[in-house]
N, C-alpha and C positions, 0 to 999 in steps of 0.2 A: 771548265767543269770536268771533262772528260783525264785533266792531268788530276787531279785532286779525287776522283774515284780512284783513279789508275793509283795513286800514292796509299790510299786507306787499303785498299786489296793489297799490295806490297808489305804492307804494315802487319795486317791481318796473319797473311801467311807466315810471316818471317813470328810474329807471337805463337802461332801453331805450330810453328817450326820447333819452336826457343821450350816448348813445354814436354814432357816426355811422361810416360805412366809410371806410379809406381805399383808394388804389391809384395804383400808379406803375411805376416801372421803373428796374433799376439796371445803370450801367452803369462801365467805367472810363474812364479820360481820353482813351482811343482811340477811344471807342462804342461798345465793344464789351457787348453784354449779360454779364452776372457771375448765371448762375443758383447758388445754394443760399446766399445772403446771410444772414445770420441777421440777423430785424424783431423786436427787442422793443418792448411800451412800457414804458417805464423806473419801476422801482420794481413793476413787477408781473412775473408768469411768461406774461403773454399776448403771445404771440409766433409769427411764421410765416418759409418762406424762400420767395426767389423761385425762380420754375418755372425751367427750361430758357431761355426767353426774359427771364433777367432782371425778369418782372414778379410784383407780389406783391399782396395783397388782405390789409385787415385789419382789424377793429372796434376801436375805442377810446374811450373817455372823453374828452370834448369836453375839450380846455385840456391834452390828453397830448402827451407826447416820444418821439417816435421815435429809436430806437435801432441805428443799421444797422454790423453788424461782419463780418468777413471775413480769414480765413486770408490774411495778407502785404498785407492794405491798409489805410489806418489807419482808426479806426472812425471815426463820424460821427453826430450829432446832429442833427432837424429837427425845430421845432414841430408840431403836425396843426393848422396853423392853416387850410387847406383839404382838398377829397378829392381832391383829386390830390397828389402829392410825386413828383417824379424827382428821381433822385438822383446822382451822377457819386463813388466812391468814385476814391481815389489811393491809390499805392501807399505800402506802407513801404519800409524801405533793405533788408528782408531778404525773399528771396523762398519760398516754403515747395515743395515737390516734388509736391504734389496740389493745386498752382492751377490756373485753368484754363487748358486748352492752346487754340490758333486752327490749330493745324499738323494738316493729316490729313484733315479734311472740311471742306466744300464745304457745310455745314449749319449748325444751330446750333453756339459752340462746347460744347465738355463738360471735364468733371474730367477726369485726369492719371488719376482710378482709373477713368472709364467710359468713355474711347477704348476703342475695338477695336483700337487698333494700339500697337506699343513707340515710345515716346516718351521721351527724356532733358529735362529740364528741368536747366539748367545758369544758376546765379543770378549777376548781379553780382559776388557775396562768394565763389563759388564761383572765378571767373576771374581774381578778385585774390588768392584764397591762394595762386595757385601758385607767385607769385612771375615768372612768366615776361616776358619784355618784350611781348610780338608775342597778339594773339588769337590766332594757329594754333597757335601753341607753348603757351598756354595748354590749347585744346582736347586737344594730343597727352598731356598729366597729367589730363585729364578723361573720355576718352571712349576706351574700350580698341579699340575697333572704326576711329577715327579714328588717323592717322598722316601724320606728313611731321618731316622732315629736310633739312636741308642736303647742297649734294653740293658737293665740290671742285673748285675751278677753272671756277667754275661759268658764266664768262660773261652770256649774259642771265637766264640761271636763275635769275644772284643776287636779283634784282628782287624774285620772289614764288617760293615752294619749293611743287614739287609735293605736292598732299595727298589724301586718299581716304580714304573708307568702304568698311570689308569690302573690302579688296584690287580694288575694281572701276575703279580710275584716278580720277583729277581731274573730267572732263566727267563725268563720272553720279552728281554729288551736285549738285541743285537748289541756289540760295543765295538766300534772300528776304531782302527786309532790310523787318519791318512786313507780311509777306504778298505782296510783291511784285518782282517776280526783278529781282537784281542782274546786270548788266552784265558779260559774261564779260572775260578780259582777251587784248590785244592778242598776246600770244606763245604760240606753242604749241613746247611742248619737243621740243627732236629732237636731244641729246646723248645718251649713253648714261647715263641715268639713271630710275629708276620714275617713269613717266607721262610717257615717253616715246611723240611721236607727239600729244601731246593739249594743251588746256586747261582752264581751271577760272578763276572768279572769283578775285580777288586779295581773300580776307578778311584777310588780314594791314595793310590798309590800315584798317581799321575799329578806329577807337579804341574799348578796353575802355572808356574810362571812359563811355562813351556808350552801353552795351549795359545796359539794365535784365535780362535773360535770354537764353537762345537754349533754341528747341526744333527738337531734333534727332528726327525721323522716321526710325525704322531700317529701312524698307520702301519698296518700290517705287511709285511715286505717279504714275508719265506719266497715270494716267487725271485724276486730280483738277489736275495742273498744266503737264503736258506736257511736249515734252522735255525731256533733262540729270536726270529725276528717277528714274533705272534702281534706283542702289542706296539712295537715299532723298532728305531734302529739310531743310536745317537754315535757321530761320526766326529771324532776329534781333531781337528787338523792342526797340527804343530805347526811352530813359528818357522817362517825363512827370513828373517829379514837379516841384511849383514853390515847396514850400515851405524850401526849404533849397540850397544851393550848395556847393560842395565843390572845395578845390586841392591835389592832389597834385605830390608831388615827388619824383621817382627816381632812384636813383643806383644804380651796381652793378659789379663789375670780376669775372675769371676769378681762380683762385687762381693762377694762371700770370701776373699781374700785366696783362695783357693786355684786351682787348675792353672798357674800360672805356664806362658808359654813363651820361646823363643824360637824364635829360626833366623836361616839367613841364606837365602837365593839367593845364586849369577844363572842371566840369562847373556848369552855371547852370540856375533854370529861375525863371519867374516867374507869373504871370498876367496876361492881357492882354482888358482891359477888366472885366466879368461874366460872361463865358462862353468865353476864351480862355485858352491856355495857350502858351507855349512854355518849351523846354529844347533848351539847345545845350553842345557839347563844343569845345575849342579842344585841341590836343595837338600838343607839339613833344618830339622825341626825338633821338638822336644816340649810337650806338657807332662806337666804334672799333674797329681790325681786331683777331682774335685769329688768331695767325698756328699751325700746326701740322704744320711741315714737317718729313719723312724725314732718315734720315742715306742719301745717295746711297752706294748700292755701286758701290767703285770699277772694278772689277774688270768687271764686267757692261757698267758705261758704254763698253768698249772691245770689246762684243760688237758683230759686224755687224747682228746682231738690231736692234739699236738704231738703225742707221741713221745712225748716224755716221761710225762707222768710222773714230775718232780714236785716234793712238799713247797706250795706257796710261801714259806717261811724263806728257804733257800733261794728263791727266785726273788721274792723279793729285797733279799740283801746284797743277793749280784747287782740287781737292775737300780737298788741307789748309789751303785758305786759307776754303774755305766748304763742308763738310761737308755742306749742304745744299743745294748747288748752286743757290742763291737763290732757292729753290722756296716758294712762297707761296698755301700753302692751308689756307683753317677755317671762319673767319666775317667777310664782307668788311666792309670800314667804310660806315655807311649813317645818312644822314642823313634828320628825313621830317618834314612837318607836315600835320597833321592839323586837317580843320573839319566837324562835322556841326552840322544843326540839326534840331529835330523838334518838331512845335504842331500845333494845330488849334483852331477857333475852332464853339462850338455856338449856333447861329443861334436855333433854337429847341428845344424839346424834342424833336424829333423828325428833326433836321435837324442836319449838322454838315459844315464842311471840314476838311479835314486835311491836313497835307503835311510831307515832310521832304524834306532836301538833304544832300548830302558833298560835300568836295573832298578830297583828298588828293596830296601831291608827295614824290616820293620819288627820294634820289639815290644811287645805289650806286657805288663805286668798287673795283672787283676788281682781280685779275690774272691774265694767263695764265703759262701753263709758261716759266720764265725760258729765255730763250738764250743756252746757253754758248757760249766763246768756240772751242770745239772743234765745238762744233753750227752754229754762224753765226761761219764762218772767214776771219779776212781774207784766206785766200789765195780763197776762192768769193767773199767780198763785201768789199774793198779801203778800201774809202766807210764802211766802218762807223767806219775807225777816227778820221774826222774828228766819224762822228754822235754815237760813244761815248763815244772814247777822246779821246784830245789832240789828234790829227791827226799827231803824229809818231813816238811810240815805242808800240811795238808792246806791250810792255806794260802801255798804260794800257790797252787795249780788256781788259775784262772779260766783254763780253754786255752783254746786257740782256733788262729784263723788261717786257713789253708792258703797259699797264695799259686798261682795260674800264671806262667808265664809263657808268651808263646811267642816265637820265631820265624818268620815271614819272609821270606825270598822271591820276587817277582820280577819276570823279564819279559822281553818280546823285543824280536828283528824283522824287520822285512828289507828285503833287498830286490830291487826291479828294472825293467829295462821296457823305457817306450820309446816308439820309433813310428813312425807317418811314411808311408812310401804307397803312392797313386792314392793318395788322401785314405788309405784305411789306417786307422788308428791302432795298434795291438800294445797290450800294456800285458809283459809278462813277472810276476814275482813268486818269492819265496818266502811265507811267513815262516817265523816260530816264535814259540812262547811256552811261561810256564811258571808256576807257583807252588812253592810249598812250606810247609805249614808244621813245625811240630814247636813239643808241649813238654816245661818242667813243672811240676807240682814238686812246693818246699813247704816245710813249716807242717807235713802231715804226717800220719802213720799207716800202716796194714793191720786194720785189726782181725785180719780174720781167724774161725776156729778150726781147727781137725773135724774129724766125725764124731771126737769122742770130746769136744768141747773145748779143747787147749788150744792155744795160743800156736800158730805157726809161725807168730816171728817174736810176738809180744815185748821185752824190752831189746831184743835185738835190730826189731825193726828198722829200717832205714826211715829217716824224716824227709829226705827228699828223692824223688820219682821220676825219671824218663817214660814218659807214656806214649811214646810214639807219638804220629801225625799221621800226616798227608801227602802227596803229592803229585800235580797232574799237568801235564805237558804235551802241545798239540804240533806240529808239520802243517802249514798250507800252501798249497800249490794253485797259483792261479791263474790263468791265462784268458784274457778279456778283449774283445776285439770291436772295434764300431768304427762304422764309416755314415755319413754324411752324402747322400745319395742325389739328393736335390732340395731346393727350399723349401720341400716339404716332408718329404721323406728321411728319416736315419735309424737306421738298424744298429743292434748290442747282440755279440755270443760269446759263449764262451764258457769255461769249464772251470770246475774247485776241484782238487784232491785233497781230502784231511783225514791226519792218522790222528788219533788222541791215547793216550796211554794216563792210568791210573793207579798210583800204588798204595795202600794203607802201610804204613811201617809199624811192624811191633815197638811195642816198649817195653823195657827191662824189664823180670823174671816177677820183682816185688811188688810193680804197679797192676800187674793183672793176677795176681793169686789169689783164687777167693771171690774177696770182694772188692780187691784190688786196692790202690793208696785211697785213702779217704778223702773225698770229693768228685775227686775224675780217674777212671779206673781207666788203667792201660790195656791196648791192642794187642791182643793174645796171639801167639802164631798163626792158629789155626783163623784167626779172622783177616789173617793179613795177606797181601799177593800184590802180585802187579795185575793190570787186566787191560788188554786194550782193544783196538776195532779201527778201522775207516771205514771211508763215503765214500764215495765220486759223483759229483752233480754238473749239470750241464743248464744252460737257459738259452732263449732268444728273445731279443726283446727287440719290439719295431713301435716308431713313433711317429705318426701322421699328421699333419699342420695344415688341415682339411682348409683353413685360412690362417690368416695371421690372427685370428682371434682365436681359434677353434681347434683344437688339439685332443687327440686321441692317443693313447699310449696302452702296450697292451703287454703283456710278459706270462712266458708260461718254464717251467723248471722241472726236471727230473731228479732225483737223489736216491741214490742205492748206499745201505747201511750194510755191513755185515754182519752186523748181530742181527738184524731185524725185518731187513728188506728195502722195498723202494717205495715212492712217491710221488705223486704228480700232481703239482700244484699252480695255478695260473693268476692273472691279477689284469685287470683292464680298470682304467684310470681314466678321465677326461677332464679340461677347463675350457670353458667360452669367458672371452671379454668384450665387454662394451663399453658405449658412451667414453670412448677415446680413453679405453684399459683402467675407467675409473671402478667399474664392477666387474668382480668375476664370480665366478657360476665354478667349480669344482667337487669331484668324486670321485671316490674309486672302490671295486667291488675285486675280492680276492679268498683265494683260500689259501690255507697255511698250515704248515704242521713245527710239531718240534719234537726231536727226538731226546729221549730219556737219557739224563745224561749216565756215562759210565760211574759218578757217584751214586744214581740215583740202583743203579742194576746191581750194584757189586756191595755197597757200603754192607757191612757186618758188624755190633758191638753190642756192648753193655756199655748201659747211660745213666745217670742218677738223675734225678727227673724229683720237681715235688708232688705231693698227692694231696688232696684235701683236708686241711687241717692242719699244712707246715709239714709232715713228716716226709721225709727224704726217702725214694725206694729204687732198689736198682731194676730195669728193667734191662729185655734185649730188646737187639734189632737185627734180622734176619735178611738176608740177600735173596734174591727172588732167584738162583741158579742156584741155593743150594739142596743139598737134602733135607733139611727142615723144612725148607718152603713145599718142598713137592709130596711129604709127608703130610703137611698140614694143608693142598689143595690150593695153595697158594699161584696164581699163573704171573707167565712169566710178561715183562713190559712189554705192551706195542706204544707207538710215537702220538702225539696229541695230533687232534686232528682243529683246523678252525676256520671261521667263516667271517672276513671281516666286509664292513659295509661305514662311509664315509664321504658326508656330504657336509660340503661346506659354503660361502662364500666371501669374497671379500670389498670392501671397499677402500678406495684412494682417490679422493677428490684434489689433492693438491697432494704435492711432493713430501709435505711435511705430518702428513698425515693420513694414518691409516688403521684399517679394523677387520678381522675378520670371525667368524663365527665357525666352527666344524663339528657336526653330531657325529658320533660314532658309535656302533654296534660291535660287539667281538661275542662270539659264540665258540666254545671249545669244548670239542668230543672228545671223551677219554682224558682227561686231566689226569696226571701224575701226581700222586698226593702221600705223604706219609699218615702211614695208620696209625689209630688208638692201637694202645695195648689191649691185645684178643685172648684171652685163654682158649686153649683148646682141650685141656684136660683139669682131672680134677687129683687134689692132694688125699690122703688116708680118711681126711676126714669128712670127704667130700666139696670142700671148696676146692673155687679155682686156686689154677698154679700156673704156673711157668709162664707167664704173662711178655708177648713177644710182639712187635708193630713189624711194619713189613712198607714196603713201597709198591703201590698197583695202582690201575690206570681207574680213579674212584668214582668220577663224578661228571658230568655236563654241568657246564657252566653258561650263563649270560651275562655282559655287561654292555651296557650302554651310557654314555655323558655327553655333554659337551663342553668343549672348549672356546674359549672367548679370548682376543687380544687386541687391545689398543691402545694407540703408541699418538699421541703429537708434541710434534719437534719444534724449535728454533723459534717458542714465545716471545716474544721483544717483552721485556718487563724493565721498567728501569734504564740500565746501563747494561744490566745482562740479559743471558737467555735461559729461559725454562722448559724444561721438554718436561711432559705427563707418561704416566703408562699405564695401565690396568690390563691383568690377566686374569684369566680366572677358568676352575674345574669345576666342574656339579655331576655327581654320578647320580643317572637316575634310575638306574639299576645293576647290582650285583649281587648275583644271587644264584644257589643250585640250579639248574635244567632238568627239575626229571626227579624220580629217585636215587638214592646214594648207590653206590654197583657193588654192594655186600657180594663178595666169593662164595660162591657155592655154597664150598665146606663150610663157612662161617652161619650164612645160613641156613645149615644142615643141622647146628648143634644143638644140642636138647637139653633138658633138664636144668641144672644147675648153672650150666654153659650158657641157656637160648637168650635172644634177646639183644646179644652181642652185635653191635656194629663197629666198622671200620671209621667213618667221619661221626662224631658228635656233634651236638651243640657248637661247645667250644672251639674246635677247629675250624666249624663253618665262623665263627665269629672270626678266627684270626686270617679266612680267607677273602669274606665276604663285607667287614664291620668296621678291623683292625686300621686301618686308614681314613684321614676324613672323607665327611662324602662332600662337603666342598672344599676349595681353597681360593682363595682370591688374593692378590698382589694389586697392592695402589699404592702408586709413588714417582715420585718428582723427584728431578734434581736441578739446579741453578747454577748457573756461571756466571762467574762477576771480577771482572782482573783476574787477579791470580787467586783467586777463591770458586772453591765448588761447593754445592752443597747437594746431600740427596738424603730424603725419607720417605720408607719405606712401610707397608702396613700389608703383615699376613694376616689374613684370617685364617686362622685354622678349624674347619668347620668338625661337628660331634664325631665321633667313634663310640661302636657298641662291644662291650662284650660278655660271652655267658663264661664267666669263667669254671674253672672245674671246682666240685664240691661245693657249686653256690646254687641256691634253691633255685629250682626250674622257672619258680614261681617272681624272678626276678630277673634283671640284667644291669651293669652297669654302664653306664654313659659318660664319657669325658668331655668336657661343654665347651660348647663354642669361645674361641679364646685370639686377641688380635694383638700380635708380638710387633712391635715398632722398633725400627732399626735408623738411626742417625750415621751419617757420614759426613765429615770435613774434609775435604782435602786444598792445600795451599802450595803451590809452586814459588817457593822460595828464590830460585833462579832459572834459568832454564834446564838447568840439568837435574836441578832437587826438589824433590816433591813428600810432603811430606801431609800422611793421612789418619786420620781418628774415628774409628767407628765403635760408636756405643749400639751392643746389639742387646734387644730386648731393652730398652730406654727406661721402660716401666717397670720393669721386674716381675711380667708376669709368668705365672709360675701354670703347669696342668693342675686343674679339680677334676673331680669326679665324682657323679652321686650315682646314688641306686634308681632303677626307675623300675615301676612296678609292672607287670607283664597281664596281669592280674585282680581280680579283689584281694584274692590271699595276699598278693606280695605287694597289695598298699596296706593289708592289715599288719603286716609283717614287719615294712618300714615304719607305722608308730608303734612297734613294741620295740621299746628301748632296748631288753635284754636279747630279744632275737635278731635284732640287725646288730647288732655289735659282734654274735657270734659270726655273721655273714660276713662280715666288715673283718673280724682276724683272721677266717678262711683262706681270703684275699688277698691279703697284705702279710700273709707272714705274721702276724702278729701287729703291726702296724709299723715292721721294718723299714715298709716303704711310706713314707708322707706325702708326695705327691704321686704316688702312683699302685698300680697292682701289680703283681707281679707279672702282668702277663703284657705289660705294658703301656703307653701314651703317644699319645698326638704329634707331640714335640718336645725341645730339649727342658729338662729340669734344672738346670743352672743356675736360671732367673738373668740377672744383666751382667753382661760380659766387657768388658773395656778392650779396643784393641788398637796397636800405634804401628805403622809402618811408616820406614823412609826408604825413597826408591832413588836413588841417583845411576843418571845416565851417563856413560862415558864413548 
């Protein structure tokens, strides 16, 4: 007995001998630590995962294999042929919705299920079901809280369409692209359209195929990234993967035979050298216009309202010959080529560079409101009939229709260097970027006159116009530093430097004289400059793991402007889990600011704008630094100030399923708003005059909604599987705080003048209305062999607006409307896949009635004769058939057909 103890002890040791530890750290191809990796060693159950910090420890049998796997990365194999192994996993093509996120803290990253904050994880595969051409248009089928649209007639707006989170405008959603802010763009809207007055990054310029995910942050974040981040912060992380290459090819037309469209993406990646990777995207696209114009009311065109003031006889002999009075609005034709690239190179184990680049060119060719021949008359302009017409009979002049073409250049680089030495993490880079934007008007004239009534250019005129642009371009400096203190504790510091520069470019001599070219009047010297400013902002951020359930997080931010000054903003966050991480408990309380951007301080022009009743009038717009402004009392911008508040929870009772709920509050003081036209004096004959808007800090605002999302996965149906999804936004309030912050001087003014305010009606509608107030997304997809299937159902819930020149006594309503989206896709081999999505299935189209505010404005809506005047006030005439001019809900297209094929190589 005593030899056969003696044997097992001999045995024992000599296995404890035979084993040895290993330890390493896993990361992905960005360097990013990947904490909860599952370590086996292969062929046994002995296995561990890495910490928080991506690192792991493990005993094994000398001559074992490690085995490293991970929820959407492909797994990986490494001998223990030493006691070290780092490891760098890659992705797979599918992304799973509880990886880990980098968007939100300033610390280690964490899961999708132990953030403290609501977070969207939105996948490659995700972006390509929808069928859509455009990322933003993708996102508007993904993200119920996200919205933008097309608006008609659109001008520079055609470029890039304004878009928003939670109804809070374009400027107050952060945009990183890899963790690092992208480059806002060169135009800031001031048509009468939502996100009006503002800017926003142009993501519509970011080829899908070059997005491995995006995470979208539903909360307020200036503490952890500073301005632009009010209503939250959506973080694009480009593709690394190098083991496979892919070329897509798109095609797609309107059912209306219209808007046809082609493209054709390579996404590439490789390896370069041992320790390097790159992956780049090329993408070139191309639709055509899809045209959606009104049947013109004849009758109305011959109201003085309209500003013509032409014999119905004449009107109505154009409008049999064109019904539509050669009005041309939907979706302009837009041409665009696209180049990203994204690599880094890991020097050592503990040491890497990184960098990615974009170019992006984009050409749009619109049109403005056509000019009929009763609107632009040869008996007022004589000369036209040689621009237009034949030069001799008076019949050839028809009008004409001015055409908008605008030129689009967008970039952005960052290049960076992380390094781990005594476990602090420092991640230093160098952004840049930058957009801009200018503009030919063809097919127009200068008709303006002397003093003495003549003609300044009259048949000499030029027909085509350089009207200047845009363009604005930023420097970021950033250096971030976190270390990993204990299993409970980790710390985030670190510091931004950003320059921003803004230039208005003149346009040629003809398009600003007078009244400049006919439609869109060019940038006069005098309104033109460059103008620029920086920051420097610093943060700390600490995160406490009071238990493994129970997490506090806390961040507070300094930022010094030089135009303006400084700010100090903080942000505390917390989640608990229970009942074995099936519930969580989440919130976080913060203040925010955003500064005005250098468009919003500097822009200066003349704008043609419509007015009540269809007529075209030229207005200006005044810079808050100039001598106009300080004449007329006007003060100069301070920064928004705001107060977010968000509670949420979630549930997960099994792996394949899950739901969470999150209420939010956002409060903003001092909102940046573009003004009405204000007269401040009066003409000879006592009317106002000189009618000029301005940019001031207008109003307090509130909004509150919430968000809802759930997701279950992996239904055994049949032969295949079926996953569900339901999202959904509901705002339960958006609306002023207070009263409107009228200027002094404005309300100083008397007489003829008083009465004047800076926000109306109307603008509160495009602030407050202009989006729905719910949206909801339900839809399923199915797999089955080599067949997919997925449908899709928006609701788009109502939008209100008061538009201009329409009775107080009324508003209009665009009606709850639920757009269904089909997908097919079929994997023909393993390499080819081939996909069909029919979007809007149904062909629904926006409606819109009047609703009455009122008795008067339900006695109003049954007088046949008086809602019809309200009704051409609106429309132009009834230019627009689905819409007002001031806009809708979603796209007017109706159903769109779309076919890709993707082959992998």
């Amino acid at each position: 007995m005593k030899k056969i103890a003696l044997l097992l002890f001999l045995l024992n040791v000599t296995f404890l001998f035979a084993q040895k530890e290993v330890s390493g750290v896993v990361k992905d191809n960005s360097g990013v630590a990947l904490p909860g990796v599952n370590i086996v060693e292969k062929g046994t159950n002995n296995g561990v995962s890495t910490d928080i910090d991506g690192a792991y420890k493990i005993k094994v049998k000398d001559g074992a294999t490690l085995v490293f796997s991970y929820v959407g990365f492909n797994k990986l194999e490494k001998e223990a042929t030493s006691s070290r192994i780092d490891v760098v996993l890659s992705e797979e093509g599918g992304q799973a919705l509880d990886e880990i996120v980098v968007t939100g803290t300033r610390t280690a990253p964490r899961s999708n299920t132990t953030t403290a904050l609501p977070i969207d994880v939105i996948s490659a595969k995700d972006l390509a079901s929808t069928g859509q051409a455009s990322f933003d248009k993708a996102l508007q089928y993904k993200i119920p809280s996200f919205n933008t649209v097309q608006t008609p007639v659109n001008d520079a707006t055609s470029l890039l369409d304004p878009y928003e989170i939670r109804n809070m405008g374009p400027s107050r959603t952060l945009i990183l692209i890899n963790g690092k802010r992208k480059n806002m763009s060169s135009l800031v809207y001031t048509q009468t359209s939502p996100g009006r007055g503002e800017t926003g990054s142009d993501i519509s310029a970011i080829p899908t195929d070059a997005i491995e995910r995006v995470e979208i942050l539903r909360d307020g974040a200036s503490a952890q990234y500073g301005s632009d981040a009010i209503a939250g912060v959506m973080n694009i992380i480009l593709k690394k993967n190098t083991n496979y290459g892919s070329v897509t090819v798109r095609t797609g037309v309107t059912s209306e035979g219209d808007g046809e469209m082609l493209g054709v993406s390579l996404n590439n990646g490789s390896t370069v050298g041992d320790r390097g990777f790159v992956n780049y995207t090329v993408d070139f696209s191309k639709v055509n216009l899809a045209n959606r114009p009104g049947k013109v009311d004849a009758a109305a065109e011959a109201d003085s309202n309209t500003g013509f003031g032409a014999p119905l006889a004449d009107v109505q002999a154009f409008l049999a010959k064109y019904p539509d009075a050669g009005n041309i609005n939907g979706s302009p034709e837009t041409a665009a080529a696209k180049f990203l690239v994204n690599g880094g190179v890991n020097y050592t184990e503990n040491t890497q560079l990184y960098y990615n680049a974009a170019y992006v060119y984009k050409k749009v060719n619109s049109f403005a409101n056509y000019r009929t021949p009763y609107w632009r008359t040869l008996n007022d302009y004589p000369y036209l009939l040689n621009l237009f017409g034949d030069g001799v009979n008076a019949s050839s002049y028809v009008g004409y229709v001015p055409t908008f073409i605008g030129d689009l250049n967008d970039y952005n680089a960052t290049v960076g260097y992380k390094s781990v030495k005594n476990d602090w993490n420092t991640d230093v880079s160098l952004t840049t970027g930058g957009n801009k934007q200018t503009y030919t008007v063809s097919n127009s004239h200068n008709r303006s006159t002397d003093q003495n009534g003549d003609f300044i250019y009259g048949g000499s005129t030029p027909i085509t116009f350089k009207p200047g642009g845009t363009s604005f371009n930023h420097i970021v400096g950033n250096l971030d530093i976190s270390k990993v203190l204990s299993d409970k504790v980790s710390i985030g510091f670190g510091s931004e430097f950003r320059t921003e520069n803004f230039e208005i470019i003149a346009g040629d001599e003809a398009s600003y004289v007078g009244v400049g070219a006919d439609s869109f009047q060019g940038n006069t010297p005098e309104n033109s400059g460059k103008f620029n400013r920086y920051n420097l902002g610093g943060y700390f951020d600490v995160a406490y793991d009071v238990t493994k359930d129970f997490l506090i997080n806390g961040t507070v931010r300094y930022e010094d402007y030089s135009d303006f000054g400084g700010a100090t903003i903080w942000k505390v966050s917390s989640r608990y889990k229970f009942l074995d991480d099936k519930v969580t408990l989440r919130g976080s309380l913060s203040t925010g600011f955003r500064a005005p951007s250098l468009h919003q301080i500097y822009t200066q022009k003349s704008q043609s704008s419509f007015q009540a009743g269809g007529a075209i009038v030229v207005t200006g717009l005044i810079n808050n630094v100039s001598s106009a402004a300080r004449q007329n009392g006007i003060p100069k911008l301070d920064a928004e100030k705001s107060n977010n508040l968000t509670l949420g929870f979630g549930l997960k009772p099994s792996k394949d399923f899950s739901f969470t709920v999150d209420y939010y509050n956002i409060k903003v003081k001092d909102r940046v708003l573009l003004s009405n036209e204000i007269a401040f004096e009066l003409d000879q004959n006592g009317e106002p005059t000189n009618q000029q808007s301005f940019f001031v800090n207008g109003m307090d605002t509130k909004t509150s909604g919430l968000d809802v999302v759930a997701s279950y996965r992996n239904i055994e149906l049949g032969s295949g599987k079926l996953g569900l999804n339901f999202s959904g936004n509901y705002t339960f309030v958006n609306e002023r705080d207070g009263a409107v912050k009228d200027p002094q001087s404005v309300k100083n003014l008397s007489g003829a003048l008083a009465g004047q305010t800076i926000i109306d009606a109307t603008q509160e509608a495009l602030l407050f209305s202009s989006r729905p107030k719910f949206k909801y997304i339900l839809g399923g997809d199915y797999e089955i062999g080599k067949f997919g299937f997925s449908l899709n159902n928006t609701v788009f819930g109502p939008t209100k607006f008061k538009n201009a020149g329409m009775s107080d006594d009324l508003r209009i309503e665009f009606l709850t409307k639920v757009v269904t989206d089909l997908g097919v896709t079929f994997s023909a081999t393993e390499k080819l896949t081939i996909a069909l999505n029919v979007n809007n299935l149904l062909n629904v189209l926006p409606e819109w009635k009047f609703k009455a505010e009122n008795a008067a404005g339900t006695a109003l809506i049954n007088n046949a004769v008086g809602i019809k005047e309200q009704s051409n006030l609106i429309t132009f005439n009834q230019r627009y058939s689905q819409m007002t001019y001031d806009g809708y809900h979603f796209s007017q297209l109706g159903t769109m057909f779309n076919l890709s094929l993707n082959y992998k190589f």
